[in-house]
C-alpha positions as CSV (number, residue, x, y, z in Angstrom):
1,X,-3.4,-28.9,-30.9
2,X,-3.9,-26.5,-28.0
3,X,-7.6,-25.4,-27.7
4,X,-6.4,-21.6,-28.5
5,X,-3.8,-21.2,-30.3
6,X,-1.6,-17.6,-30.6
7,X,-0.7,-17.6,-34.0
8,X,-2.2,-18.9,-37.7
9,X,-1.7,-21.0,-40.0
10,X,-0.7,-20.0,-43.4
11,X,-0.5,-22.9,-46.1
12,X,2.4,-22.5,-48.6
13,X,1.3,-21.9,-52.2
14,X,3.5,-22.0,-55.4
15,X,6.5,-24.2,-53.8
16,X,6.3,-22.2,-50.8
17,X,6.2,-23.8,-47.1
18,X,3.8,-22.9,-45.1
19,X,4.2,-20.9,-41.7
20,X,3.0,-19.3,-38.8
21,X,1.7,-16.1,-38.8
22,X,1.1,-13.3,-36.1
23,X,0.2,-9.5,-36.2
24,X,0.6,-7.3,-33.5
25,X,1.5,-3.8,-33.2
26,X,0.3,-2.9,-37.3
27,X,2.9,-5.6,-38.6
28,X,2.8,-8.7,-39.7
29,X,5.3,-11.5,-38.7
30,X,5.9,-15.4,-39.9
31,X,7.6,-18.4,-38.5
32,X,8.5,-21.3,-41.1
33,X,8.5,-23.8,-38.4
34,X,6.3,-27.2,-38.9
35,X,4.3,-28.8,-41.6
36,X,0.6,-28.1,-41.0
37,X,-1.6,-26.8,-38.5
38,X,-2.0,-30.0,-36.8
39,X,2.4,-30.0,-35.9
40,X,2.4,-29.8,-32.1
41,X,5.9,-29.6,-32.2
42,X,6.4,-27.3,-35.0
43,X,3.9,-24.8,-33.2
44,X,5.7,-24.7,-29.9
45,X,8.8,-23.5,-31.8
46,X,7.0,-20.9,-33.9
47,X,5.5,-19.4,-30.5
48,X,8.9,-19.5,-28.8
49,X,10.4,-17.7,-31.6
50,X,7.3,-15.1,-31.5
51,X,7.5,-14.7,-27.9
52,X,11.4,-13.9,-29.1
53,X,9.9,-11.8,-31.1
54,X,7.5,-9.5,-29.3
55,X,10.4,-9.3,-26.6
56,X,12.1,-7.6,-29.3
57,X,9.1,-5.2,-31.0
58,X,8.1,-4.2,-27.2
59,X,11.1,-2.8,-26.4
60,X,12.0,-0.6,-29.7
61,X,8.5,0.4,-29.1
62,X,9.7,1.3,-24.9
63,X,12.6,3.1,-26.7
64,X,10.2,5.6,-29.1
65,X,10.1,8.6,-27.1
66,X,6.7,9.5,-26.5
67,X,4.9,12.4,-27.4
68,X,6.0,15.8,-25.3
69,X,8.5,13.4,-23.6
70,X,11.3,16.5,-22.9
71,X,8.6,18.9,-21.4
72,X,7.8,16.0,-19.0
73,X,11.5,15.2,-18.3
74,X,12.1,19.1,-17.8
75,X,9.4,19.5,-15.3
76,X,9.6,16.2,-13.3
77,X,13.6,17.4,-13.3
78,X,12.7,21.2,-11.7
79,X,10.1,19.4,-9.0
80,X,12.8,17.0,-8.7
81,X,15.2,19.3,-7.5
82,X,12.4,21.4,-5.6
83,X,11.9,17.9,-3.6
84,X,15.5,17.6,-3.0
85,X,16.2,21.3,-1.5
86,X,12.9,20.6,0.8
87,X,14.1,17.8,2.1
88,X,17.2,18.9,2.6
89,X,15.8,22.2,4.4
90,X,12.9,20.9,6.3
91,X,10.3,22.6,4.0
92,X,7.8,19.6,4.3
93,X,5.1,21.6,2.7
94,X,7.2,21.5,-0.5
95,X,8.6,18.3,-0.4
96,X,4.5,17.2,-0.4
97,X,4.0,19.6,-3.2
98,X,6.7,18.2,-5.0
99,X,5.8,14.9,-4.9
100,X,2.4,15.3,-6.1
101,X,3.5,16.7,-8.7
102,X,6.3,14.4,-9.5
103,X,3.9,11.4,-9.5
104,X,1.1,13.0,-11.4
105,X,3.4,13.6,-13.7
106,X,4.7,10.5,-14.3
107,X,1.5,9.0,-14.5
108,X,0.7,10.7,-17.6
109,X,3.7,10.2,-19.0
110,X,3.0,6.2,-19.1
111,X,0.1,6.5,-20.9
112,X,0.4,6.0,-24.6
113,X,-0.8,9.4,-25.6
114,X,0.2,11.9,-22.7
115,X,-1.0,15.5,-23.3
116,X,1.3,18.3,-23.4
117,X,2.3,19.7,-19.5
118,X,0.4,22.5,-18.8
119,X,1.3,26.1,-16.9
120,X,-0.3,24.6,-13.9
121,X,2.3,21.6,-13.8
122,X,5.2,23.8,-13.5
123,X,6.8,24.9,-10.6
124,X,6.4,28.5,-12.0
125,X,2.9,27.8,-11.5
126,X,3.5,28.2,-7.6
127,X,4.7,32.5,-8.0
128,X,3.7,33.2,-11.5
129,X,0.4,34.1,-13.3
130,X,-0.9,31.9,-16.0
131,X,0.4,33.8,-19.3
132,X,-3.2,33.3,-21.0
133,X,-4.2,35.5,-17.8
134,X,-1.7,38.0,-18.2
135,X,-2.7,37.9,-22.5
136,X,-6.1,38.3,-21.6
137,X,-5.1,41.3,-19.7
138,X,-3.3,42.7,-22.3
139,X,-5.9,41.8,-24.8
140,X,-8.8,43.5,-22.8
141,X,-6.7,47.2,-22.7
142,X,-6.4,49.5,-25.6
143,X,-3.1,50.4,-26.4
144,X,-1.9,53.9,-27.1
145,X,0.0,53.8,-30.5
146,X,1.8,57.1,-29.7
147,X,2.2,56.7,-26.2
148,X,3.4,53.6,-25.4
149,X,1.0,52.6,-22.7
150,X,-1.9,51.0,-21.9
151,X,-4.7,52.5,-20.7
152,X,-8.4,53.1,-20.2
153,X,-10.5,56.1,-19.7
154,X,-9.9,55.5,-15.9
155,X,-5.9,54.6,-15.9
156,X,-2.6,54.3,-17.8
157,X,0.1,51.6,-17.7
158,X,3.0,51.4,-19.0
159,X,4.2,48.2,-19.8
160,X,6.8,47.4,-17.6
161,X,4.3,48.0,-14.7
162,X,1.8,45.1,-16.7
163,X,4.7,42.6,-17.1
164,X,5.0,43.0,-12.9
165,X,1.6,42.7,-12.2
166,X,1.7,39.3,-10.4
167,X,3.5,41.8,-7.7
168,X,7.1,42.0,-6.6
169,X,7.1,39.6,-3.7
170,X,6.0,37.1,-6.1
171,X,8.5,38.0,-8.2
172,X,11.2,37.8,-5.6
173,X,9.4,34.4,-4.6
174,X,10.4,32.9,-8.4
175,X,13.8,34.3,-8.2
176,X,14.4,32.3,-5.0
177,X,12.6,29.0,-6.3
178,X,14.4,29.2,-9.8
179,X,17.7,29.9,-7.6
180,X,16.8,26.8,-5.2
181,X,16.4,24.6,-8.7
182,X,19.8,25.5,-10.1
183,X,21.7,25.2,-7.2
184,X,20.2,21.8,-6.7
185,X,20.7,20.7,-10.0
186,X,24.4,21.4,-10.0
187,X,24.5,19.7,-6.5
188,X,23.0,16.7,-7.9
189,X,25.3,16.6,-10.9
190,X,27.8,13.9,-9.1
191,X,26.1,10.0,-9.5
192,X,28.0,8.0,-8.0
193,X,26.1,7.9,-4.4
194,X,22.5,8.7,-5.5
195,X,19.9,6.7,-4.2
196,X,18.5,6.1,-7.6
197,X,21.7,4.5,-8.6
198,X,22.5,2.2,-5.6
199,X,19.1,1.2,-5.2
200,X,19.4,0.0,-8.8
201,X,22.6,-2.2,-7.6
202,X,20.6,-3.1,-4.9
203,X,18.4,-4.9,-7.3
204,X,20.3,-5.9,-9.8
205,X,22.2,-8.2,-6.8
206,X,18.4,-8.9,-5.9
207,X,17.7,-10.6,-9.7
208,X,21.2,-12.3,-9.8
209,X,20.4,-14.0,-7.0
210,X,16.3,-15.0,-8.7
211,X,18.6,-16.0,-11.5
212,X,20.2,-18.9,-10.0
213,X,16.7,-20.2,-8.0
214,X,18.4,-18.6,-4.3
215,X,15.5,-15.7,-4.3
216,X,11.7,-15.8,-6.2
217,X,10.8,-13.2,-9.3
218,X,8.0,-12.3,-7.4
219,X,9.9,-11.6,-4.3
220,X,12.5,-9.9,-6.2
221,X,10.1,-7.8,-8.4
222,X,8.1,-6.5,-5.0
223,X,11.1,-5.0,-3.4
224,X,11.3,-3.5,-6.7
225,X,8.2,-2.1,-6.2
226,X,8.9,-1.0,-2.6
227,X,12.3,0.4,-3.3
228,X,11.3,2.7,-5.7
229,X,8.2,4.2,-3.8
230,X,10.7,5.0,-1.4
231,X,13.0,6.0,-4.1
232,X,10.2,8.2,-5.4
233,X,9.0,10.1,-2.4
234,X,13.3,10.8,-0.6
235,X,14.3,11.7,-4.5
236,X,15.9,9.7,-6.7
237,X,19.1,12.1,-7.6
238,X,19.6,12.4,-3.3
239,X,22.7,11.5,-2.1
240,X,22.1,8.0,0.2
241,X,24.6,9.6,2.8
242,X,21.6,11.6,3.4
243,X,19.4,8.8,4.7
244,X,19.3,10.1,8.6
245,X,16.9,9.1,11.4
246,X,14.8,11.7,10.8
247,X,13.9,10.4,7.2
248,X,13.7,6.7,8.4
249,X,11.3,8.6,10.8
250,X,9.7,10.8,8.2
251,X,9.3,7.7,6.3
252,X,7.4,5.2,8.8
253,X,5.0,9.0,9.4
254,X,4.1,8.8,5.7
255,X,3.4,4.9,5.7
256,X,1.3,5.7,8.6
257,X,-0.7,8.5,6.8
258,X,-1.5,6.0,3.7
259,X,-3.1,3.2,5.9
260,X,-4.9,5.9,7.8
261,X,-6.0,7.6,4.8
262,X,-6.5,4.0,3.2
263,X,-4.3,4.1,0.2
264,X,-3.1,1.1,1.4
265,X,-3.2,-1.6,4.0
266,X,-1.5,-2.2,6.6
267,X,0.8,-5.4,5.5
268,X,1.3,-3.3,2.4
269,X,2.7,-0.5,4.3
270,X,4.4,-3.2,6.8
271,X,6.3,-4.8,3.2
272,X,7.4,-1.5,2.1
273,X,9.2,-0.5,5.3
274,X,11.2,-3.6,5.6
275,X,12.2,-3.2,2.5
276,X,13.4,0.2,2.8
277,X,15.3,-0.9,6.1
278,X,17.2,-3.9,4.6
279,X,18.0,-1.5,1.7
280,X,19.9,0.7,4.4
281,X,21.4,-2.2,6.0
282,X,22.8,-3.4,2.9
283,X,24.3,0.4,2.3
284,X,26.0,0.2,5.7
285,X,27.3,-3.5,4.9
286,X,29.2,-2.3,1.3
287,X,30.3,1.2,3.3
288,X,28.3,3.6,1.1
289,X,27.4,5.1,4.7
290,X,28.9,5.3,7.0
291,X,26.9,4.3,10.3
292,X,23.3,3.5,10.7
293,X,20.8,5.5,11.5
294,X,20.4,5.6,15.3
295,X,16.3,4.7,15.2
296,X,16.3,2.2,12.7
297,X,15.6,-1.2,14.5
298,X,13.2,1.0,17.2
299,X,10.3,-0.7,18.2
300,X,8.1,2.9,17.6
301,X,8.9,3.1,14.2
302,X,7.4,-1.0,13.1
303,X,3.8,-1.2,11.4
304,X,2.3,-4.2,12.4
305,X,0.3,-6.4,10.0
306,X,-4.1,-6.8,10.3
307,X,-4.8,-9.6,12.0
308,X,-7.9,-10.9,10.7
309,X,-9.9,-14.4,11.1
310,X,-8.6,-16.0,7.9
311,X,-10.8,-16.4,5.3
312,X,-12.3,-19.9,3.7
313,X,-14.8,-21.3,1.2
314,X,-17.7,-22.6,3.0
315,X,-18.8,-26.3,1.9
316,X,-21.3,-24.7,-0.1
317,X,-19.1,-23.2,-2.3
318,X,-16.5,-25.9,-3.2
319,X,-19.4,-28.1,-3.7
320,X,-20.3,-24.9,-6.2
321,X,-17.0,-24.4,-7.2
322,X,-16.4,-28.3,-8.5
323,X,-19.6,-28.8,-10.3
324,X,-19.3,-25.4,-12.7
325,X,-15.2,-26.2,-13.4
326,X,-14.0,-28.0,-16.2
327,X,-12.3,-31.5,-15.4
328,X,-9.0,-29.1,-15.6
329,X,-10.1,-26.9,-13.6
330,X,-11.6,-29.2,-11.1
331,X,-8.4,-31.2,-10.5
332,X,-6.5,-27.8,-9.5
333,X,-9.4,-27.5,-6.6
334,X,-9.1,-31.1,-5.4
335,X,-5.2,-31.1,-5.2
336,X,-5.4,-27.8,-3.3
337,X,-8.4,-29.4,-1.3
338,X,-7.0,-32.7,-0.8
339,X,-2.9,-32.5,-0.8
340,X,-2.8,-28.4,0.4
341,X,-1.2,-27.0,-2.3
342,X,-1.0,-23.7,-4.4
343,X,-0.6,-22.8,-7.5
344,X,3.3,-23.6,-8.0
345,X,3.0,-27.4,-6.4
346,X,0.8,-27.8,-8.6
347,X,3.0,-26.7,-11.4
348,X,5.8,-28.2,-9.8
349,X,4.7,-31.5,-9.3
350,X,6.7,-34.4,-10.8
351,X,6.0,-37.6,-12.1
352,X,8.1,-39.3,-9.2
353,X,6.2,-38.3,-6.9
354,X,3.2,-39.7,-7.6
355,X,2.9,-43.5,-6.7
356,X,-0.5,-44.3,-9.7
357,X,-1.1,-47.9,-8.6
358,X,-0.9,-46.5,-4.8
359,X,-2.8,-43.4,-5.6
360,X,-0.7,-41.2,-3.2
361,X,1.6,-38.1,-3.8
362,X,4.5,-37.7,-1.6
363,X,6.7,-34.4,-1.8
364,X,7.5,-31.1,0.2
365,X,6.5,-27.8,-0.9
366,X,8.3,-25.8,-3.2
367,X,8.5,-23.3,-1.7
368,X,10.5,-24.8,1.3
369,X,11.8,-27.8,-1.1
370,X,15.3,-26.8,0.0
371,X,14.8,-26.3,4.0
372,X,15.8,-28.4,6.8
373,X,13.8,-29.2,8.9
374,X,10.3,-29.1,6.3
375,X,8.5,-32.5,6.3
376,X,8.2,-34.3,2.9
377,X,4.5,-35.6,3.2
378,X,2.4,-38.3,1.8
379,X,-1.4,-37.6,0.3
380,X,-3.7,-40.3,-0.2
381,X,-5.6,-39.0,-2.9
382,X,-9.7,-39.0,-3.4
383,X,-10.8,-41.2,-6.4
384,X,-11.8,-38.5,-8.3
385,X,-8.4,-36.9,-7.6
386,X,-6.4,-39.5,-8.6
387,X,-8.7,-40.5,-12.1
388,X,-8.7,-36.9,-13.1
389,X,-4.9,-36.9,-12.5
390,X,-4.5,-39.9,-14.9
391,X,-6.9,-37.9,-17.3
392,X,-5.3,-35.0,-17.4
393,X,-1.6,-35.9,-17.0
394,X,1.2,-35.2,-19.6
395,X,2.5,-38.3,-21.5
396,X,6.1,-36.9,-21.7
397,X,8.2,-34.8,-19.4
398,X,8.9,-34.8,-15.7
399,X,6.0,-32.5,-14.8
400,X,2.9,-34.2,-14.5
401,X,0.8,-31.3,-15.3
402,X,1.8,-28.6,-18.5
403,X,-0.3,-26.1,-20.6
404,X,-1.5,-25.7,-23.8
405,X,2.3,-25.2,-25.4
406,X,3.5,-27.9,-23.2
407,X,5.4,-25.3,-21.0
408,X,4.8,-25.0,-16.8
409,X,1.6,-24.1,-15.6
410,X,3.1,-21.0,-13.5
411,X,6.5,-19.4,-14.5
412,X,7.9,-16.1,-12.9
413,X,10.4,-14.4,-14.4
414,X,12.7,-11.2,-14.5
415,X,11.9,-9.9,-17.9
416,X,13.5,-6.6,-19.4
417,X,14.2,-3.9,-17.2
418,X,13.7,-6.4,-14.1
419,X,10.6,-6.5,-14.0
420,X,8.3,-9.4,-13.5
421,X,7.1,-11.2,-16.4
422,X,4.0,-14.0,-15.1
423,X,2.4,-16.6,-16.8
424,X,-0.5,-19.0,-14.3
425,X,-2.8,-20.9,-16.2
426,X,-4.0,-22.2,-12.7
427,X,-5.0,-18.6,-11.8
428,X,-6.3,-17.9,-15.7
429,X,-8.7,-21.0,-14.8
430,X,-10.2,-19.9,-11.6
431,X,-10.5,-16.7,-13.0
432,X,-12.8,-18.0,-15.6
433,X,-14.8,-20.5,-13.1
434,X,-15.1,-17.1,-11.0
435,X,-17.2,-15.5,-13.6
436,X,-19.5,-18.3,-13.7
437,X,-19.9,-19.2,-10.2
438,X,-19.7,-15.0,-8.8
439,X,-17.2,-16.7,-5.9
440,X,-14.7,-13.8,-5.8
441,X,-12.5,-15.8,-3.2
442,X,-8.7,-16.8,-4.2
443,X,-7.4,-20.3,-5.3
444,X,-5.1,-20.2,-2.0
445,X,-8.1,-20.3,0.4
446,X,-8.7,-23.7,-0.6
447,X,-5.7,-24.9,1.3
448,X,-6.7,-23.4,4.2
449,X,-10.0,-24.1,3.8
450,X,-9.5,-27.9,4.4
451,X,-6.3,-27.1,7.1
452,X,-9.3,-25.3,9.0
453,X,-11.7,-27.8,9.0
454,X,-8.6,-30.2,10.2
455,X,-8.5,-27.6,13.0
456,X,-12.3,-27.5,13.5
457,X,-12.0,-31.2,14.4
458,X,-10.8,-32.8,18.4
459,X,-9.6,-35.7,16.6
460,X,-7.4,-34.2,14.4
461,X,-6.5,-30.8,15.6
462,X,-2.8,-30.2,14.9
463,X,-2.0,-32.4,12.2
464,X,-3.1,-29.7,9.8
465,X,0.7,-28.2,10.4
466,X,2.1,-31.6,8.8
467,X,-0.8,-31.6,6.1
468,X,0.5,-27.9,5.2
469,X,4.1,-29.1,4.9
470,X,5.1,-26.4,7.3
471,X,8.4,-26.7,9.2
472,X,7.1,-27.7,12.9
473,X,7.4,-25.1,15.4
474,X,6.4,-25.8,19.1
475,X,6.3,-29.5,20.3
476,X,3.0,-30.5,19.6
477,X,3.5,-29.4,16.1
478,X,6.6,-32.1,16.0
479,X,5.1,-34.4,17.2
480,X,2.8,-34.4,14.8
481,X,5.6,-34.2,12.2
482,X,6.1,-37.8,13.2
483,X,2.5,-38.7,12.9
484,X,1.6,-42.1,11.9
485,X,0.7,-42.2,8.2
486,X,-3.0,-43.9,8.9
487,X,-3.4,-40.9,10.8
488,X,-2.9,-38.4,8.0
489,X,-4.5,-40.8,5.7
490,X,-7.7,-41.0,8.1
491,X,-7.6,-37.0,8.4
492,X,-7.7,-36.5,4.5
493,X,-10.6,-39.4,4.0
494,X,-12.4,-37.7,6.9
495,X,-11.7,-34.3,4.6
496,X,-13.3,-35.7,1.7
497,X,-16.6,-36.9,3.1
498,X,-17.1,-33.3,4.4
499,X,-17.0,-32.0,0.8
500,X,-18.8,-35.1,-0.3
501,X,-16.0,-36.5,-2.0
């Protein structure tokens, strides 16, 4: 049986056969698959069906509307429409305003328990004065039972001059705003060209095409998350046939202002921006505008990404790294070490490709499987790579390696709602040897840890290209696409003896 298991075993009593048990959310659920706790088999289809399951309790839970939810729909609607008339006007004060608002808003609405919107969150809160001002006003004056006004021993009131005490250019200034929200709101009322909408069918092309294996969840889900930042800060209920140079413009200004202001970095920035541009692209392509705007392939508006000395685990640290890990643990370093891979060759690897009398792997990397021109390379393995391979590989199935339920060690996915769903026990493992050994360095810098150190060295200098399994790009690089095996072979020995392997 897996070391942890999900669910619990529940003997049957009385004639009854026995199940698996799991409670989440306040409930209770079972799963009548297998004889005993001991049924490998009959566990892995209890915990698909739970997975099944919690698919199923997660989203009537998404589907309760949460507490308040209207008032927060309301107002995000009004600043929506504010955002939409300012952008449409120029008024970039107010489109910042709006937007503040807008995501502050929404942020407390994804919280289990969001508190009910307050005065201040209202766009009546930008003419208005709070009404437990104006009460306390009220409160604080006597009132003249026979008069009909309020007054003190200085002044009287009446009323009607109270209720206008915020002052009748302020008045005038809500009139206007509530004007701008309605006549927004009926502008917006047409959906077939919003941005929210195509940039949906923008996506949903996106995750037909990470159905079939053409494009990656991960990919796919990150120009989710670019498309709707930029969804988020042009308006969602905007017509796309509004998406002018100015706004491509306006656009790469406030990428600009986050690195600056460090809300993000600069290759973040860099990732949303492309996306944004191939999303326009794609609008001129199925004709929902009609031309492109003007300044959209111009060199001043590009962000270009950090460049940075890339970052490796000194010696030390493997040498740290392999003797706190687990004999699991430590075979995901040496493969990454000795064969350059990453998390999903590691996953990925097949039985075919590993020659055990030989002691070599030969493959190309997944992620370029499928490309012309990639080398497929062979690793002579380290003995401690290739006995802890044996140890630790599965006896049935094509992938060498699986987890606990006998599933793939890394799976992306498009769950409900397209968004990615992620299982890596390879990344779940480092994270635990991380807390023991305080090296706060990711898995993938092993890789290039040992493709520097190939670098570092005369004798080898170049071949770290073919020991990457990258395409070959200049003519050095191809030649040493057409290396002699013994060379690679003597590179990865040499590799070994630096880590004392």
């Amino acid at each position: 049986m897996p070391r942890k298991i999900e669910l619990t075993w529940q003997s049957g009593a009385g004639g009854r056969q026995g199940r698996w048990r799991k409670k989440y959310k306040g409930r209770a659920f079972y799963f009548p698959y297998g004889t005993s706790k001991s049924d490998l088999s009959g566990y892995r289809e209890a915990l698909e069906a739970w997975k099944r399951k919690k698919d199923e309790v997660d989203a009537e839970l998404a589907s309760l509307p949460k507490p308040f939810q209207p008032e927060y729909e309301r107002t995000i609607d009004d600043w929506t429409q504010l955002l939409h008339w300012s952008l449409e006007h120029g008024d970039e004060h107010g489109a910042q305003v709006a937007r503040a608002k807008i995501e502050l808003l929404r942020e407390r609405l994804a919280s289990d328990k969001p508190p009910r919107p307050s005065f201040e969150d209202t766009p009546r809160s930008l003419y208005d004065w709070p009404p437990d001002v104006i009460q306390g006003i009220i409160s604080a004056m006597p009132v003249s039972t026979t008069s009909g006004v309020i007054g003190t021993t200085n002044m009287v009131l009446p009323r009607s001059i109270l209720d206008s005490m915020n002052g009748s250019p302020a008045r005038i200034r809500g009139e206007i705003l509530q004007d701008r929200i309605e006549s927004q709101r009926a502008k917006n009322r047409s959906p077939t060209e919003t941005l929210e909408l195509l940039i949906e069918n923008y996506l949903n092309g996106k995750r037909a095409q990470a159905a079939v294996g053409k494009l990656s969840a991960g990919r796919c889900d990150a120009l989710r998350v670019h498309l709707h930042h930029f969804r988020d800060w042009l308006g969602a209920r905007v017509s796309v046939r509004s998406i002018s140079g100015k706004v491509v413009a306006d656009y790469h200004a406030e990428l600009l202002s986050g690195i600056i202001e460090q809300r993000w970095s600069a290759d973040y920035a860099k990732d949303h921006l492309g996306a944004m541009k191939s999303f326009v692209r794609w609008l001129w392509r199925t004709e929902a505008i009609e031309e492109l705007p003007r300044n959209l392939d111009s060199k001043d508006l590009t962000i270009s990404k950090k460049l940075a000395t890339p970052s490796v685990f000194t010696v030390e640290e493997v040498t740290a790294s392999l003797k706190a890990a687990s004999d699991r643990t430590k075979l995901y370093i040496l493969l990454m070490l000795n064969c350059g891979m990453t998390q999903q060759d590691i996953s990925d690897l097949q039985t075919s490709e590993v020659d055990w009398e030989a002691g070599t792997i030969t493959r190309k990397r997944s992620k370029t499987a499928g490309h012309k021109g990639v080398p497929k390379v062979t690793y002579v393995l380290w003995s401690q790579t290739i006995r802890l391979l044996r140890q630790e590989r599965s006896q049935d199935g094509a992938r060498v390696l699986i987890n606990e339920q006998g599933g793939p060690l890394k799976v992306e996915t498009m769950g409900a709602g397209g968004k990615l769903e992620k299982i890596d026990n390879v990344a779940s493992a480092f994270a635990r040897l991380r807390r023991k050994t305080k090296i706060a360095k990711p898995p993938k810098l092993l890789r290039k840890t040992s493709a520097s150190l190939l670098k570092s060295n005369k004798e080898f200098a170049g071949i770290e290209v073919l020991f990457l399994g990258h395409a070959p790009d200049t003519i050095a690089d191809r030649h040493y696409a057409q290396a002699p095996q013994q060379t690679l072979d003597e590179a990865i020995i040499w590799l070994g003896m630096q880590f004392g392997l």
